[in-house]
Backbone as a chain_set.jsonl record, in Angstrom:
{"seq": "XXXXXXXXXXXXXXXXXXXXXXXXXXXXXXXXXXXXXXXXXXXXXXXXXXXXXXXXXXXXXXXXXXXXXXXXXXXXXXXXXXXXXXXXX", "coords": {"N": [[88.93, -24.65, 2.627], [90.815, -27.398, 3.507], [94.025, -27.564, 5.37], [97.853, -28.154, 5.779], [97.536, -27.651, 8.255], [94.78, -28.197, 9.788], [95.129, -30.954, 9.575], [96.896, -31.57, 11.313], [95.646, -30.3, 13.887], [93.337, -32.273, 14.258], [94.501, -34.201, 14.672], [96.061, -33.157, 17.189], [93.339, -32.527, 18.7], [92.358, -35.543, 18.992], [94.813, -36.567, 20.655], [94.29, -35.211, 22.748], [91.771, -36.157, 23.558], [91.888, -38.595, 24.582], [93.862, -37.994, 26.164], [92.592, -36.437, 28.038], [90.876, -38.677, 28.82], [92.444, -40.476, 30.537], [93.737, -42.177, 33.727], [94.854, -40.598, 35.401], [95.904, -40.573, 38.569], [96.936, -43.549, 38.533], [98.247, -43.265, 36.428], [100.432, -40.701, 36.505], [102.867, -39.808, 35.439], [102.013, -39.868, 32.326], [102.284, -39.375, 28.805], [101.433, -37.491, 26.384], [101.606, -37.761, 22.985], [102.342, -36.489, 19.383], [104.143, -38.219, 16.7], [106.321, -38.524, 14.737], [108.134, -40.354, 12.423], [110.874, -40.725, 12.89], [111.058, -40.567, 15.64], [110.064, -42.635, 16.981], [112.898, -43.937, 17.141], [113.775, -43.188, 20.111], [111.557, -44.199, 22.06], [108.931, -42.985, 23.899], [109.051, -42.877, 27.522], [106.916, -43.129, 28.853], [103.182, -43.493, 28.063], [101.281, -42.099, 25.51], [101.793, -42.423, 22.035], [100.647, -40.988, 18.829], [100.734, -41.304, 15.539], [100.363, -40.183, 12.316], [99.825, -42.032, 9.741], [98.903, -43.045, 7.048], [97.538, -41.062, 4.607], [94.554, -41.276, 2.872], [92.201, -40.532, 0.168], [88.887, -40.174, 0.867], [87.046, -42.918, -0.137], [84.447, -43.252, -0.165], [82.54, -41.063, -0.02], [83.28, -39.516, -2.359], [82.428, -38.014, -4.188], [81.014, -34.705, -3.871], [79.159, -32.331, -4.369], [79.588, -29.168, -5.667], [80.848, -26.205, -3.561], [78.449, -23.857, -2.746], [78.665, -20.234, -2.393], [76.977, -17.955, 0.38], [76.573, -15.819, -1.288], [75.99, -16.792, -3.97], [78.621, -17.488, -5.235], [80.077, -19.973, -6.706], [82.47, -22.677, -5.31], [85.343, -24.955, -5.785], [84.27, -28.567, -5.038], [85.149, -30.006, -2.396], [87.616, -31.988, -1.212], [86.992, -35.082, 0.547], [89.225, -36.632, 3.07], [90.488, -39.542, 3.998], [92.134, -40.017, 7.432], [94.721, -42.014, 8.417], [95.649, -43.444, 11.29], [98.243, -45.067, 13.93], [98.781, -46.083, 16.511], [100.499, -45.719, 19.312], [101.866, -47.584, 22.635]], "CA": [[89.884, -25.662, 2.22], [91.22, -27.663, 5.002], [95.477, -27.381, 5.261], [98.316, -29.527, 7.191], [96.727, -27.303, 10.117], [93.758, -28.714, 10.203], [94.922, -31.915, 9.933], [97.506, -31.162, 12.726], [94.924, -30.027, 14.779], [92.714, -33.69, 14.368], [95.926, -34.857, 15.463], [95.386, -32.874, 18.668], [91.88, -32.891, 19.237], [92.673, -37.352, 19.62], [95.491, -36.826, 21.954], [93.423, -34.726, 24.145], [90.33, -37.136, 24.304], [92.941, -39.416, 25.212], [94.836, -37.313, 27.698], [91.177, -36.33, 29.441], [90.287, -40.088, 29.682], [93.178, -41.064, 31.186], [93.302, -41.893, 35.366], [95.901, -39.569, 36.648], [96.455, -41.062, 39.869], [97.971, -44.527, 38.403], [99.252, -42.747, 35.176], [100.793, -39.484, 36.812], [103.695, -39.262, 34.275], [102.082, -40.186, 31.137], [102.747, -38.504, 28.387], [100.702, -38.142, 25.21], [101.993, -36.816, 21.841], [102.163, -36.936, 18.297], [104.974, -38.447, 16.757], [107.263, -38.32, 13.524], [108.774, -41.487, 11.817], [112.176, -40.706, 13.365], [111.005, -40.579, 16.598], [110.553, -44.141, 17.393], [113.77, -44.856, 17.46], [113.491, -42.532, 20.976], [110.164, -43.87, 22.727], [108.546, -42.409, 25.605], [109.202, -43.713, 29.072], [104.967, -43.986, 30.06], [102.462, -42.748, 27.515], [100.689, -42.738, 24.127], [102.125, -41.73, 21.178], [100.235, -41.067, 17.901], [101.681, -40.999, 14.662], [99.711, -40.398, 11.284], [100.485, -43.347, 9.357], [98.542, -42.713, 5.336], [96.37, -40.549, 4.312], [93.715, -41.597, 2.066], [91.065, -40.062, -0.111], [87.848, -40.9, 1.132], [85.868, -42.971, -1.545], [82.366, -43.323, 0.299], [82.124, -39.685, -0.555], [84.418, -38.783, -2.905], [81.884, -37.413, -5.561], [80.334, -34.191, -3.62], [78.773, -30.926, -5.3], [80.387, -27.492, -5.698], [80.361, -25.878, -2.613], [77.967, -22.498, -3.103], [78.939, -19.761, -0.932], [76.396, -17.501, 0.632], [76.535, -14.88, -2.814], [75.994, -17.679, -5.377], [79.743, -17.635, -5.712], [80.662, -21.305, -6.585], [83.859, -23.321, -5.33], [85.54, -26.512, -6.418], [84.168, -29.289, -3.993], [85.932, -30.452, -1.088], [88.287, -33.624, -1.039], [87.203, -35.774, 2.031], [90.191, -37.904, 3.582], [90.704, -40.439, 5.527], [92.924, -39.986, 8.248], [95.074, -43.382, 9.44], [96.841, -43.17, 12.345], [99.18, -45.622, 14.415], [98.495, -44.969, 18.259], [101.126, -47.114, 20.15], [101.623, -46.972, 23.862]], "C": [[90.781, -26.005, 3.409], [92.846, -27.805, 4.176], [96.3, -28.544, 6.001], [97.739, -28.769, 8.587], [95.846, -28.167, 10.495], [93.966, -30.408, 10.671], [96.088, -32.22, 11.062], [96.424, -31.321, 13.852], [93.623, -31.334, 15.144], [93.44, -34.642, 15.437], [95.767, -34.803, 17.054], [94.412, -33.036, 19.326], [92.241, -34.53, 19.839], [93.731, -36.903, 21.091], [95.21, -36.224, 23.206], [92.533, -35.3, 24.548], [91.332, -37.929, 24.844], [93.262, -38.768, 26.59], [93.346, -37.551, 28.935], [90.65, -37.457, 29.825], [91.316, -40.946, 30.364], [93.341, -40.973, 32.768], [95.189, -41.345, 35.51], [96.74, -40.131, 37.94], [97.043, -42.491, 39.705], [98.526, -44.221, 37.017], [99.736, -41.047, 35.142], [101.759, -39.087, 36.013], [103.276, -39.459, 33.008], [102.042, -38.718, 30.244], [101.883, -38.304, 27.138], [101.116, -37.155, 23.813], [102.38, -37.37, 20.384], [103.586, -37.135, 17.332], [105.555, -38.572, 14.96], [108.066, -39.863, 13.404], [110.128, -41.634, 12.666], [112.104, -40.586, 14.636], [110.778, -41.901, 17.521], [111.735, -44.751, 17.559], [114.248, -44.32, 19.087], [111.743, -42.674, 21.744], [110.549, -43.0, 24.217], [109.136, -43.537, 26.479], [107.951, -44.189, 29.499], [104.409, -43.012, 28.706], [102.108, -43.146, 26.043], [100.791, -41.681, 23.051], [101.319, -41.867, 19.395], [100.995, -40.524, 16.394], [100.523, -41.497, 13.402], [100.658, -40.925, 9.907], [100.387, -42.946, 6.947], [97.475, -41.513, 5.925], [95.865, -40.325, 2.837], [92.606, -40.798, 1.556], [89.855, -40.834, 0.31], [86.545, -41.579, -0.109], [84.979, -43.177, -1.063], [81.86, -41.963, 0.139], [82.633, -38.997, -1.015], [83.843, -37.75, -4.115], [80.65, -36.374, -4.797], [80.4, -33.222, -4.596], [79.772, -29.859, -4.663], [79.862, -26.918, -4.66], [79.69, -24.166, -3.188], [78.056, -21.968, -1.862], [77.466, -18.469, -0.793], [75.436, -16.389, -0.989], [76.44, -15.632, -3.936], [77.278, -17.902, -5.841], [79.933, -19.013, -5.885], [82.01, -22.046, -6.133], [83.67, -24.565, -5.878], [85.411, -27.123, -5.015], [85.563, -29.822, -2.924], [86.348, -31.942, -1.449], [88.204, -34.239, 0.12], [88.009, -36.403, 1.991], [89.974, -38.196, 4.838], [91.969, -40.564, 6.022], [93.578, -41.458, 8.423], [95.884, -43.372, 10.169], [97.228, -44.739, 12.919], [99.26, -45.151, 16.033], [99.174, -46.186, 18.942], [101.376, -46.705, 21.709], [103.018, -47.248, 24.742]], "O": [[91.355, -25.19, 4.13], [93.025, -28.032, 2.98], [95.83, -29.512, 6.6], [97.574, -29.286, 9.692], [96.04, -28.897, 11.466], [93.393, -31.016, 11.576], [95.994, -33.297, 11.65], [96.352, -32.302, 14.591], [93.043, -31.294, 16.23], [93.177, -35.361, 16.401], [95.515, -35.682, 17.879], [94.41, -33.595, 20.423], [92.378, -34.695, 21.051], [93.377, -36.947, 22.269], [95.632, -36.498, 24.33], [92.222, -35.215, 25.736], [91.491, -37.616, 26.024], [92.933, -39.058, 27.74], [93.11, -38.237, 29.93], [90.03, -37.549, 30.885], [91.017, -42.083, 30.731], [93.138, -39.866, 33.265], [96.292, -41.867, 35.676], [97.952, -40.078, 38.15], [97.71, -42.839, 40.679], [99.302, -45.041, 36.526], [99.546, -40.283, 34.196], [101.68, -37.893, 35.722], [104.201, -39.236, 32.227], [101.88, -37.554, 30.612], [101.527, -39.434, 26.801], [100.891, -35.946, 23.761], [102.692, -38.551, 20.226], [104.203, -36.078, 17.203], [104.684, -38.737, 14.106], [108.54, -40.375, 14.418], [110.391, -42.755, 13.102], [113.235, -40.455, 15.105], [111.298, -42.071, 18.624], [111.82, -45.89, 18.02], [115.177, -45.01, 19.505], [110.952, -41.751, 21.937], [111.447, -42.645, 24.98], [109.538, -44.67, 26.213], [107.723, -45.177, 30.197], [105.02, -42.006, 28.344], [102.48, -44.17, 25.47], [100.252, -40.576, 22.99], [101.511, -42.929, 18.804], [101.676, -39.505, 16.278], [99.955, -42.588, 13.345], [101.654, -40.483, 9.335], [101.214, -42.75, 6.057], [96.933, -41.214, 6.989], [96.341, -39.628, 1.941], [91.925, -40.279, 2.441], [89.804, -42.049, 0.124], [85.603, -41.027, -0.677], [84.217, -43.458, -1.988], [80.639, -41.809, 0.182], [82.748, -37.852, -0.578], [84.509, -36.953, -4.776], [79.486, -36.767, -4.877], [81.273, -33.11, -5.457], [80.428, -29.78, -3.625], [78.639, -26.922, -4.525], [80.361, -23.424, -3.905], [77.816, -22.461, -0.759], [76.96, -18.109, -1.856], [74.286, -16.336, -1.425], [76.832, -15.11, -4.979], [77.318, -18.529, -6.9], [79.974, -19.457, -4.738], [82.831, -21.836, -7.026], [82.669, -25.159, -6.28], [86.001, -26.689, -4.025], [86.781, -29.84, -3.099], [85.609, -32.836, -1.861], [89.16, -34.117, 0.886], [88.05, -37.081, 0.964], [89.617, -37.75, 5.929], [92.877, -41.076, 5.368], [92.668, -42.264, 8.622], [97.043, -43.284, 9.764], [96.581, -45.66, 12.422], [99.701, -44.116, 16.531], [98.677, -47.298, 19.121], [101.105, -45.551, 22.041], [103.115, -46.822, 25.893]]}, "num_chains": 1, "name": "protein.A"}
């Protein structure tokens, strides 16, 4: 059962593909990080800030089976969501 960690950590995973595709040598101060409603009224100086905007149940697969665990134990299926973020720069 995924937590706010996990979806923390989505959070991160993006601002690191980000960070690693960014050129260094004409964006030496940027900055890249994930941002809170109240923090816009405080932007960055150089950089790209992400901020998760909704989050949606996913209906293109909202009707999966009971997950079975190794021992025939059954769980209650998994809720996919959809993430929406807000990535301003």
């Amino acid at each position: 059962m995924a937590t706010h960690n996990a979806i923390a950590a989505i959070g991160q995973a993006i601002l690191g593909l980000l960070a690693s595709a960014c050129p260094r040598p004409e964006f030496a101060a940027a900055q890249f990080e994930l941002y809170q409603g109240r923090q816009f009224q405080t932007p960055l100086d150089e950089g790209i800030t992400l901020y998760l905007h909704r989050i949606t149940p996913a209906n293109n697969i909202r009707n999966l089976p009971p997950r079975v665990a190794p021992d025939g134990r059954r769980y209650r299926p998994s809720l996919p969501l959809d993430l929406h973020y807000l990535l301003t720069a």
